[in-house]
C-alpha positions as CSV (number, residue, x, y, z in Angstrom):
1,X,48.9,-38.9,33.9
2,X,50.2,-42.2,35.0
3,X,47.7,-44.4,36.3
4,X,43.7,-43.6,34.8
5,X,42.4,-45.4,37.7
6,X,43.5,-42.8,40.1
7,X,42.5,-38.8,40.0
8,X,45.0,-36.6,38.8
9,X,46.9,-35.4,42.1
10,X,46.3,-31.7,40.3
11,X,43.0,-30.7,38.3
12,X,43.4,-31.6,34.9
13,X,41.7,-28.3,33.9
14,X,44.9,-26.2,34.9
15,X,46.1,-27.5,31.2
16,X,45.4,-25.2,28.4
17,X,45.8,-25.9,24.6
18,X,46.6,-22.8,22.6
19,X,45.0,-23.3,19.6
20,X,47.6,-23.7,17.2
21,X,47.8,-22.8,13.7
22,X,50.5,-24.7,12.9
23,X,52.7,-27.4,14.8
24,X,56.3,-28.4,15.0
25,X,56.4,-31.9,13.0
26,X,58.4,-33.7,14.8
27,X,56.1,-32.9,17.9
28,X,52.6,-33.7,16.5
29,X,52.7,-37.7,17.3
30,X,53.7,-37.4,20.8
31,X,52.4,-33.5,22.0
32,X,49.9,-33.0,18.8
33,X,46.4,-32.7,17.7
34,X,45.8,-36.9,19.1
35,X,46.9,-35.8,22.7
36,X,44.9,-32.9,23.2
37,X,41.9,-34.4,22.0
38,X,42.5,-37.3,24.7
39,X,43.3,-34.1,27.0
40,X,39.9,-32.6,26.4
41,X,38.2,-35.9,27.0
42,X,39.3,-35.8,30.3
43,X,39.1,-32.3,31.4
44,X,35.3,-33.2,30.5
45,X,34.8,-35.8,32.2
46,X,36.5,-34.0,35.4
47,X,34.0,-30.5,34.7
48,X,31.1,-33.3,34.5
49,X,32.1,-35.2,37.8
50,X,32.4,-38.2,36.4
51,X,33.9,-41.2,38.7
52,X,37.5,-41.6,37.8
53,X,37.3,-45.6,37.7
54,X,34.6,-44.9,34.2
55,X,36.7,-42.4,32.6
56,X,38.3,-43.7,29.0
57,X,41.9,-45.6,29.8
58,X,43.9,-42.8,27.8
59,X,47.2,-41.5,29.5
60,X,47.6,-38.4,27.2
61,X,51.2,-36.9,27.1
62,X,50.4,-33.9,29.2
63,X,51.5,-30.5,27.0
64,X,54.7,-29.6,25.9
65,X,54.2,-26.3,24.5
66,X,57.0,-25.3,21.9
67,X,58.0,-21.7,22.6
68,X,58.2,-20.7,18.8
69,X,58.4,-17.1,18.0
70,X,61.1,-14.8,16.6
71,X,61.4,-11.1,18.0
72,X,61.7,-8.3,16.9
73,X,65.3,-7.1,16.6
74,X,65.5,-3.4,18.6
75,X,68.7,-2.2,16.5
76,X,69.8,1.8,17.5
77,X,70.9,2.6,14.3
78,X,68.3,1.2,12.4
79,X,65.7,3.5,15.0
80,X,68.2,6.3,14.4
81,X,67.5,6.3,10.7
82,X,64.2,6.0,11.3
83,X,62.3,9.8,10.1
84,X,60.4,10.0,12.9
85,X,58.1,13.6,12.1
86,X,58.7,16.5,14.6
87,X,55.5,17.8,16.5
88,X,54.0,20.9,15.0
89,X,53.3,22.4,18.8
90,X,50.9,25.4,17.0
91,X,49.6,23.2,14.3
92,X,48.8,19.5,15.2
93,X,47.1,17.3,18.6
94,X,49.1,14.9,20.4
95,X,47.1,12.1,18.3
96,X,47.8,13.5,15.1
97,X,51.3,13.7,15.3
98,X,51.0,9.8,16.5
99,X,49.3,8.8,14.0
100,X,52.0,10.4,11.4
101,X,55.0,8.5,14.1
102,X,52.8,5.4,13.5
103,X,53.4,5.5,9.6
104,X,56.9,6.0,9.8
105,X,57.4,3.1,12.3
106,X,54.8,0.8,10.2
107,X,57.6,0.6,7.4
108,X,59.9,-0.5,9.6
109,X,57.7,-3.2,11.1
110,X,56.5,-4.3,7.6
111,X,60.5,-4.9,6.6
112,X,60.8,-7.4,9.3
113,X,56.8,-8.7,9.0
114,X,58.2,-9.8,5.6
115,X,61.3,-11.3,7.0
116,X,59.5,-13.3,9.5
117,X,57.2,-14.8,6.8
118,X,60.1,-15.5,4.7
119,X,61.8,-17.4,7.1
120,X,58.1,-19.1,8.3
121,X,57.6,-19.9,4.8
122,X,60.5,-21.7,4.0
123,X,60.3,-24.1,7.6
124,X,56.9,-24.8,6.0
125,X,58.3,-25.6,2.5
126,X,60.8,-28.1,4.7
127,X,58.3,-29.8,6.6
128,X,59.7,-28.3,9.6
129,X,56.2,-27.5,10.8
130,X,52.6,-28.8,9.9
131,X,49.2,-26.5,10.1
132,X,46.6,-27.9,12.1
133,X,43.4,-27.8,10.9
134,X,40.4,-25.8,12.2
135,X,37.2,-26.4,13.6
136,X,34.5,-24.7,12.2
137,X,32.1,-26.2,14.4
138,X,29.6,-23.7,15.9
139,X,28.7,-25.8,18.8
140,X,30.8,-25.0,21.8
141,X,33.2,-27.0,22.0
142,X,32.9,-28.0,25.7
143,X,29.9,-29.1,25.2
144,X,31.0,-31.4,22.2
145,X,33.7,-33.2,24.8
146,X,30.8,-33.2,27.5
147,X,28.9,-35.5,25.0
148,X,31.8,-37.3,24.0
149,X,32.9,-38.4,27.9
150,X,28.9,-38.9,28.5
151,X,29.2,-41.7,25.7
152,X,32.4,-42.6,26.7
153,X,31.8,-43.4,30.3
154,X,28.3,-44.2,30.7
155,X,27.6,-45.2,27.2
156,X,24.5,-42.2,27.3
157,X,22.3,-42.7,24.1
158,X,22.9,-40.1,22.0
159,X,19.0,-39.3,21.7
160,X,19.5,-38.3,25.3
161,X,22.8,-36.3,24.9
162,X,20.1,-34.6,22.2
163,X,19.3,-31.2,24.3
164,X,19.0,-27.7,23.4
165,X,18.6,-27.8,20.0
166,X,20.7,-29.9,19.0
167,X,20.0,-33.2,17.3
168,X,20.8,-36.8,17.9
169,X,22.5,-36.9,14.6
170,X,24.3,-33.8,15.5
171,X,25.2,-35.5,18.3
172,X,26.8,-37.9,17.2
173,X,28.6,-36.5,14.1
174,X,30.2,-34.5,16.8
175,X,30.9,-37.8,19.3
176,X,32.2,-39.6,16.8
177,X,34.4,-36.8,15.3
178,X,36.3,-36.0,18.4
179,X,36.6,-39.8,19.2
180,X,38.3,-40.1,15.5
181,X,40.4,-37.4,15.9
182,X,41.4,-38.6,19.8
183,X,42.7,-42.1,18.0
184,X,40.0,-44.3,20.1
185,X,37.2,-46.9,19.2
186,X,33.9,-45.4,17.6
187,X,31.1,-45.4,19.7
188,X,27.9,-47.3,18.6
């Protein structure tokens, strides 16, 4: 987003944040936790409706989702030594013959599970990446940002964001939470 003071020329709510476990270091000041907070902010305040000229002046770096993963190797000769059971066509179903192929190939996704956390293990051990807390909130989380944009933008008491069971001290725990966590100003 370049310029706050103008709507986003596509709806902000296209942009979806996995929710990470863990994050590449060198990422997490520029494409980390800070930035999708800010995001979030704004996707609410574009579900609520909200004038563009009161949202927050935040320019969040729009994701940059790291593709991180590590595949499973398919090696012939490693399936080939594989003791895959033969089907007992007067003795066993379909499902139980399976479920015995299912065992066999378990071992030889449990060699390369263990691999993979290894590997995982050791970037963590080198700060390569950083786990990212989690919420354990149980109120829904759009309706946490909702409050937060409400206070944000219009400065709504937080007695009045106070609906459906929820308190004004919940409220605001919650408010002033995401607005810690999104780098801006408490709210009063």
């Amino acid at each position: 987003m370049d310029n706050p003071e103008k709507p986003s020329p596509i709806p902000l709510s296209i942009f979806r944040v996995p929710r990470y476990r863990y994050f590449p270091t060198h990422l997490m000041r520029q494409y980390g936790p800070e930035q999708w907070e800010r995001l979030w902010i704004l996707q609410a305040c574009e579900r609520l409706e909200i004038p563009v000229k009161l949202w927050p002046k935040i320019s969040p770096q729009l994701p940059h989702w790291p593709a991180v993963r590590s595949y499973l190797p398919i090696k012939e000769e490693k399936l080939r030594k594989l003791d895959f059971p033969p089907f007992s066509w007067l003795e066993e179903t379909i499902p139980d013959w399976k479920q015995r192929c299912h065992s066999c190939f378990d071992k030889y996704l449990q060699e390369y599970a263990a691999k993979f956390e290894a590997q995982f293990q050791e970037a963590l051990r080198l700060g390569i990446y950083t786990k990212i807390p989690q919420a354990r909130d149980t109120t829904p989380s759009n309706l946490r940002y909702e409050w937060a944009a409400q206070r944000l933008c219009y400065r709504t008491p937080y007695k009045e964001l106070a609906r459906g069971g929820y308190t004004a001290e919940r409220v605001k725990q919650a408010v002033l939470q995401i607005l810690k966590d999104a780098g801006l100003k408490k709210g009063k």
